[in-house]
Backbone as JSON Lines, residues from 0, in Angstrom:
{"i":0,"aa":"X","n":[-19.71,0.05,-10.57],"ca":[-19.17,-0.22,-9.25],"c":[-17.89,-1.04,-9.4]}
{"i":1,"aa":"X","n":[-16.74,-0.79,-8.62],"ca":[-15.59,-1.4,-8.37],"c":[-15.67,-3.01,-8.04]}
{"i":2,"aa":"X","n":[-14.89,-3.86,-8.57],"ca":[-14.95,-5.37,-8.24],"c":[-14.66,-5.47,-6.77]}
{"i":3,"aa":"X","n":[-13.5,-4.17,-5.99],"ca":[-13.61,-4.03,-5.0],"c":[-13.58,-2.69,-4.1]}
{"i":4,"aa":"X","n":[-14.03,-2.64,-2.66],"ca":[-14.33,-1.65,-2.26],"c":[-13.09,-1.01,-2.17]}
{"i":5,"aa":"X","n":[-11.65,-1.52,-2.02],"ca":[-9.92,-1.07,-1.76],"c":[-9.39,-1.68,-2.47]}
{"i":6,"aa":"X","n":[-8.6,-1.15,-3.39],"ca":[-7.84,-1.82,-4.35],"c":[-5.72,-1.47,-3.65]}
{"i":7,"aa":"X","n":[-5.44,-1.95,-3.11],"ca":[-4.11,-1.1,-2.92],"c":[-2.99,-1.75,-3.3]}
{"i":8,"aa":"X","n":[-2.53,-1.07,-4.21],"ca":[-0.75,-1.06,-4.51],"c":[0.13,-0.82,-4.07]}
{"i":9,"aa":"X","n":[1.17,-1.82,-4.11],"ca":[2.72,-1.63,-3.16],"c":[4.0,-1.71,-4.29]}
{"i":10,"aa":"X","n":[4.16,-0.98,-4.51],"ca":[5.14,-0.71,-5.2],"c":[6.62,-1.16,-4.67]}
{"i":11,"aa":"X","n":[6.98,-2.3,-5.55],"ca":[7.79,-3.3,-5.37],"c":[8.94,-2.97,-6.25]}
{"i":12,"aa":"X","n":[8.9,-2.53,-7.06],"ca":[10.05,-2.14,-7.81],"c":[11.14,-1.84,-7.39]}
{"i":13,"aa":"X","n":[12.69,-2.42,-7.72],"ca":[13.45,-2.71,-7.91],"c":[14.67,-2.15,-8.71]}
{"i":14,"aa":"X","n":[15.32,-1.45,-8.29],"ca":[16.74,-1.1,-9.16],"c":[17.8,-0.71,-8.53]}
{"i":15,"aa":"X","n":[18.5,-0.52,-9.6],"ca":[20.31,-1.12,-8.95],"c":[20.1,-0.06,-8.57]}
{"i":16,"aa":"X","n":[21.7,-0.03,-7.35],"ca":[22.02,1.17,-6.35],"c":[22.9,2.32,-7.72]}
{"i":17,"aa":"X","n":[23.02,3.56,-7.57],"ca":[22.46,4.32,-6.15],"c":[21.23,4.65,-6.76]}
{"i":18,"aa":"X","n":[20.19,4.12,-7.31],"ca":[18.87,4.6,-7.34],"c":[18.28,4.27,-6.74]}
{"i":19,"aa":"X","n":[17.25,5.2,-6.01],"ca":[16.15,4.26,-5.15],"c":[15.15,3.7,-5.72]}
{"i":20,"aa":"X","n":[15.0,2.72,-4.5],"ca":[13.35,1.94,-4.94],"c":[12.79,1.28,-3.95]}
{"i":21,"aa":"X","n":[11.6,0.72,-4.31],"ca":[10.46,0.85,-3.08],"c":[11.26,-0.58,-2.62]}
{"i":22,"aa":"X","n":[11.66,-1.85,-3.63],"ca":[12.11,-2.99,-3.19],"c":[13.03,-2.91,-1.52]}
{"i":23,"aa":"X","n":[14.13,-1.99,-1.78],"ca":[15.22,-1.61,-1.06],"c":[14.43,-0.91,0.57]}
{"i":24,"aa":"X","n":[13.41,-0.93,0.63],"ca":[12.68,-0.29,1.48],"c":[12.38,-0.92,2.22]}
{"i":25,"aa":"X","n":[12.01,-2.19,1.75],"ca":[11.58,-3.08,2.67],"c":[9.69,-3.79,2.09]}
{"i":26,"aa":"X","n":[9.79,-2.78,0.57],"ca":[8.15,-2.92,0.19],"c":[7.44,-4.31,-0.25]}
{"i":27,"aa":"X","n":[8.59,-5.45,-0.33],"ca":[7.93,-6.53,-0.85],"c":[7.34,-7.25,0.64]}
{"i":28,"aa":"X","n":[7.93,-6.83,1.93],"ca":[7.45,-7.5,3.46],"c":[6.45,-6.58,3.6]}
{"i":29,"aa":"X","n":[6.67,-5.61,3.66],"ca":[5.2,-4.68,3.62],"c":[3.37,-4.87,3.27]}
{"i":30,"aa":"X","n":[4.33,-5.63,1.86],"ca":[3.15,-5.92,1.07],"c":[2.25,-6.86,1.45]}
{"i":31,"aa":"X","n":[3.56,-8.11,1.93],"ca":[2.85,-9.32,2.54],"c":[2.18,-9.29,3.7]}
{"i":32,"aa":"X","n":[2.86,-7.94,4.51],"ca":[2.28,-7.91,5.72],"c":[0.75,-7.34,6.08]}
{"i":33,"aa":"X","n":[0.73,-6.27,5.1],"ca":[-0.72,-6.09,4.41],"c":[-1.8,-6.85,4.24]}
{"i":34,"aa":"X","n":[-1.44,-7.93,3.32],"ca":[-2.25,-9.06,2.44],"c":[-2.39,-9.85,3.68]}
{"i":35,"aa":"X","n":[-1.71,-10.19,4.5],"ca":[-1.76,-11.09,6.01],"c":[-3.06,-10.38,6.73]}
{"i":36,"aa":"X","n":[-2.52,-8.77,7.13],"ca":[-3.29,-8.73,7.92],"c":[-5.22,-8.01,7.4]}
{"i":37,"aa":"X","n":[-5.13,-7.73,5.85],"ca":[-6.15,-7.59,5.55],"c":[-7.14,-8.9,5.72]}
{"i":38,"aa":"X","n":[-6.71,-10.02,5.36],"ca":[-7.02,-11.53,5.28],"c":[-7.53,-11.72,7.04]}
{"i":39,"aa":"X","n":[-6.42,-11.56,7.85],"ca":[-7.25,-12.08,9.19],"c":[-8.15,-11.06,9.77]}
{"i":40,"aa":"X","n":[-8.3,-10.25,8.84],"ca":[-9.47,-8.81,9.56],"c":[-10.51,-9.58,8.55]}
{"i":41,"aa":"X","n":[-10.85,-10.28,7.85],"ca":[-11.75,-10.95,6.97],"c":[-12.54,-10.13,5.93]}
{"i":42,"aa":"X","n":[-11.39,-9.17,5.25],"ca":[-11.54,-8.2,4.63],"c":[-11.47,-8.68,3.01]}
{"i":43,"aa":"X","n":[-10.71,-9.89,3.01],"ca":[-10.46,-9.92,2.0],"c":[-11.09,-10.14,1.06]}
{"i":44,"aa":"X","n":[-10.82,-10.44,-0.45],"ca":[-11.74,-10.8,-1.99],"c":[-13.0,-9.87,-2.49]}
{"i":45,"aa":"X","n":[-13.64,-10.79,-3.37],"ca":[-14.71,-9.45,-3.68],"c":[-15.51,-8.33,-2.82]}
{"i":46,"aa":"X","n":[-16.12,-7.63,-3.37],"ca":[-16.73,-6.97,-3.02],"c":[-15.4,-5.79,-1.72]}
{"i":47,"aa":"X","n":[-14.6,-6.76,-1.54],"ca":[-13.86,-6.15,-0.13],"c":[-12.47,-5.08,-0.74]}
{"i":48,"aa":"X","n":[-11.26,-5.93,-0.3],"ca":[-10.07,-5.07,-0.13],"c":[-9.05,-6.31,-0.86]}
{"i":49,"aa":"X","n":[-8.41,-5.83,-1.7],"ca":[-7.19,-6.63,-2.59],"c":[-6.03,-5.3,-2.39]}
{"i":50,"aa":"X","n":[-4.83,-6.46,-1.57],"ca":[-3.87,-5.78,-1.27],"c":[-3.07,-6.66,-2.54]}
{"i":51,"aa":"X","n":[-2.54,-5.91,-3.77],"ca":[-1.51,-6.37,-4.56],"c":[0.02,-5.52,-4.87]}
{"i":52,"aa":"X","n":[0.98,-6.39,-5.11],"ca":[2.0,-6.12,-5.98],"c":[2.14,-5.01,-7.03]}
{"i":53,"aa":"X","n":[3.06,-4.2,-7.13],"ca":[3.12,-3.3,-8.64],"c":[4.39,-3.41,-8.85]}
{"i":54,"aa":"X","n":[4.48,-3.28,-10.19],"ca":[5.75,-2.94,-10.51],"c":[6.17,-1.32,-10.47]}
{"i":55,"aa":"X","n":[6.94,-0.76,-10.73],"ca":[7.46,0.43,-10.91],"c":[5.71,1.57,-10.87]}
{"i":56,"aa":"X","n":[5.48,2.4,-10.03],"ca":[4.92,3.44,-10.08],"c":[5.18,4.48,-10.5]}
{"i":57,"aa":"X","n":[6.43,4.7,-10.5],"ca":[7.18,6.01,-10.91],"c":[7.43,7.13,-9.89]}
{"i":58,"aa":"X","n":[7.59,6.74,-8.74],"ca":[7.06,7.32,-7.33],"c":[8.42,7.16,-6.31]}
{"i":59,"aa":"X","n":[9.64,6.36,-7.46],"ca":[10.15,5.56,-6.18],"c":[10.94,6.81,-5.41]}
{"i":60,"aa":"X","n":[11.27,7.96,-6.41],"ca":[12.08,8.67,-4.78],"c":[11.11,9.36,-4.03]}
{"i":61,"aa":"X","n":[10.25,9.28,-3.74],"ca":[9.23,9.69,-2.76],"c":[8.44,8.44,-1.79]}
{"i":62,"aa":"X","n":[9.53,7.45,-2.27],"ca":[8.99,5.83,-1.32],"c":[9.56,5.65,0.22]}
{"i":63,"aa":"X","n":[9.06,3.85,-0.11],"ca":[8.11,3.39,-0.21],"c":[7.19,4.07,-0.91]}
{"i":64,"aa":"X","n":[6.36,3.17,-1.84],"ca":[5.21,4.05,-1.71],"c":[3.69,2.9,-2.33]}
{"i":65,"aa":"X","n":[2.33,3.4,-2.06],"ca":[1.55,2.51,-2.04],"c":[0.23,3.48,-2.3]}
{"i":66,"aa":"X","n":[-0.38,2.86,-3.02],"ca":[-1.6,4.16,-3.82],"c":[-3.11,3.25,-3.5]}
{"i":67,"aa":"X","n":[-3.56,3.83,-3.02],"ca":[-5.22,3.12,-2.6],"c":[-6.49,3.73,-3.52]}
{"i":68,"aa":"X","n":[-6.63,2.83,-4.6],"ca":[-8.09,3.13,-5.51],"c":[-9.63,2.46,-4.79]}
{"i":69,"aa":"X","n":[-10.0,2.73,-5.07],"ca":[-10.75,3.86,-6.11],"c":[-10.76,5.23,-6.09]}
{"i":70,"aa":"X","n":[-9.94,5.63,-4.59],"ca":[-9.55,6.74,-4.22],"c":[-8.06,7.52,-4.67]}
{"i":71,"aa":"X","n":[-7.6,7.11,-5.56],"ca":[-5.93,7.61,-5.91],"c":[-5.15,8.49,-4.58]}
{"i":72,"aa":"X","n":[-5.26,8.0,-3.62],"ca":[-4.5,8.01,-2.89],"c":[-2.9,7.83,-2.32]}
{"i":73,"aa":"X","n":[-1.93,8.3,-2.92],"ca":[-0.85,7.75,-2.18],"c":[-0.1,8.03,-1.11]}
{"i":74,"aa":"X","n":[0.52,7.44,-0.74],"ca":[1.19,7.35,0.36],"c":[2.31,6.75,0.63]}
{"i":75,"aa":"X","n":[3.19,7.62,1.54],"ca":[4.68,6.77,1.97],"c":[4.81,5.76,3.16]}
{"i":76,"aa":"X","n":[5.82,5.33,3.63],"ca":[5.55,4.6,5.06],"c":[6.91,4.15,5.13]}
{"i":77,"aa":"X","n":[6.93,3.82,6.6],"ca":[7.94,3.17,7.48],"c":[8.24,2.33,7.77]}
{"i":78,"aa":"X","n":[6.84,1.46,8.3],"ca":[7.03,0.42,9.19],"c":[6.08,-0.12,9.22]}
{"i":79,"aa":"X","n":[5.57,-0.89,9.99],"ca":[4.07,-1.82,10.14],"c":[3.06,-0.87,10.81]}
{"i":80,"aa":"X","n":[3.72,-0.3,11.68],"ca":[3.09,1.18,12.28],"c":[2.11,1.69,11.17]}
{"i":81,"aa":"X","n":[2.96,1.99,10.29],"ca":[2.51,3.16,9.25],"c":[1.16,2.29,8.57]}
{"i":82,"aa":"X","n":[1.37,1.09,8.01],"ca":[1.13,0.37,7.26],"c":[-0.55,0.28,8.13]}
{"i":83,"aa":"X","n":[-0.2,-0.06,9.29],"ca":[-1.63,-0.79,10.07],"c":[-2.38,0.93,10.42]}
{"i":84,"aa":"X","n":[-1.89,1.8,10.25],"ca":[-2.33,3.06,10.33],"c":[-3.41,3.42,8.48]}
{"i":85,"aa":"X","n":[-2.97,3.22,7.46],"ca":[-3.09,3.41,6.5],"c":[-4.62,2.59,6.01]}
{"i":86,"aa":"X","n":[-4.23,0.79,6.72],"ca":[-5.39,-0.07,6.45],"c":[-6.53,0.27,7.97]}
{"i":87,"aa":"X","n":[-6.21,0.87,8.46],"ca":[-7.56,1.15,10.16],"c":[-7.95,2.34,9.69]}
{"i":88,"aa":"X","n":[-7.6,3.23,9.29],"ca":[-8.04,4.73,9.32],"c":[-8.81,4.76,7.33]}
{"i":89,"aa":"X","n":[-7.82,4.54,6.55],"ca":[-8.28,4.37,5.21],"c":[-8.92,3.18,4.76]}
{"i":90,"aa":"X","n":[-8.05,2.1,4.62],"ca":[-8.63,1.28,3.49],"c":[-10.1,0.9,4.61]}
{"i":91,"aa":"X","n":[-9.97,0.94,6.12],"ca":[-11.33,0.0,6.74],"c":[-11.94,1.85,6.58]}
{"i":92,"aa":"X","n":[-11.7,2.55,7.28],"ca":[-12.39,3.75,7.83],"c":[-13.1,4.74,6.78]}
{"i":93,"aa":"X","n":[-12.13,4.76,5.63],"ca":[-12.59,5.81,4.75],"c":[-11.82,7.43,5.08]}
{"i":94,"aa":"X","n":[-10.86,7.02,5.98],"ca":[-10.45,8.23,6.2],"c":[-9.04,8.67,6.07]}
{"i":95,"aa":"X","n":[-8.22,9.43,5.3],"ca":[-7.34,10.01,4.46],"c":[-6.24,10.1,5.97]}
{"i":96,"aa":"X","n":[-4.78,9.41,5.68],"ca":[-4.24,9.25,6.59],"c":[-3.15,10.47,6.37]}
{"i":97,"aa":"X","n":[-3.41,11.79,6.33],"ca":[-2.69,13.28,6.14],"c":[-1.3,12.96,6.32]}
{"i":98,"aa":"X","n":[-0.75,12.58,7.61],"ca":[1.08,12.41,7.67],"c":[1.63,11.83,7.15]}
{"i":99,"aa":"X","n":[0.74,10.94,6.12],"ca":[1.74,9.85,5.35],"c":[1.3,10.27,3.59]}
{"i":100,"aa":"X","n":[0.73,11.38,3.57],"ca":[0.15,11.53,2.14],"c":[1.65,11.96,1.3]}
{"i":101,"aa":"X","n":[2.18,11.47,0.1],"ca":[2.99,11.92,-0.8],"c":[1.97,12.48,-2.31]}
């Protein structure tokens, strides 16, 4: 069994222009905004949901981007929209958020 029930990665990575990357996206506020709002849904630590940091996925021209285990899931996003769509429907629901799948 998993240490936790959602493991999700935000791919934070970083590089000079003109290459893309998830940094330039906006993915390091993303991330935090995640970890915020997994925390006041009282989701967080064992047994639960760990929203962390990654470095480079290898994903970045198809970013943002953010991969949810134990399910290898990834996904792109926009906005907080996307983001609070991703943690209500997947990481709480169990259910595969199709418009945002990369």
């Amino acid at each position: 069994m998993s240490y936790y029930r959602r493991h999700v990665f935000f791919c934070c990575n970083k590089r000079d222009p003109p290459e893309r990357c998830c940094a330039a996206s906006g993915a390091v506020e993303m991330q935090k905004y995640a970890k915020e709002r997994i925390k006041a849904l009282g989701l967080a630590g064992k047994g639960e949901v760990r929203i962390n940091k990654a470095g480079c996925l290898d994903r970045c021209e198809e970013g943002p981007v953010v991969v949810v285990y134990p399910d290898a899931i990834w996904y792109t996003y926009v906005d907080r929209h996307d983001i609070d769509e991703i943690i209500d429907l997947h990481v709480v629901g169990g259910k595969v958020v199709e418009r945002l799948l990369i």
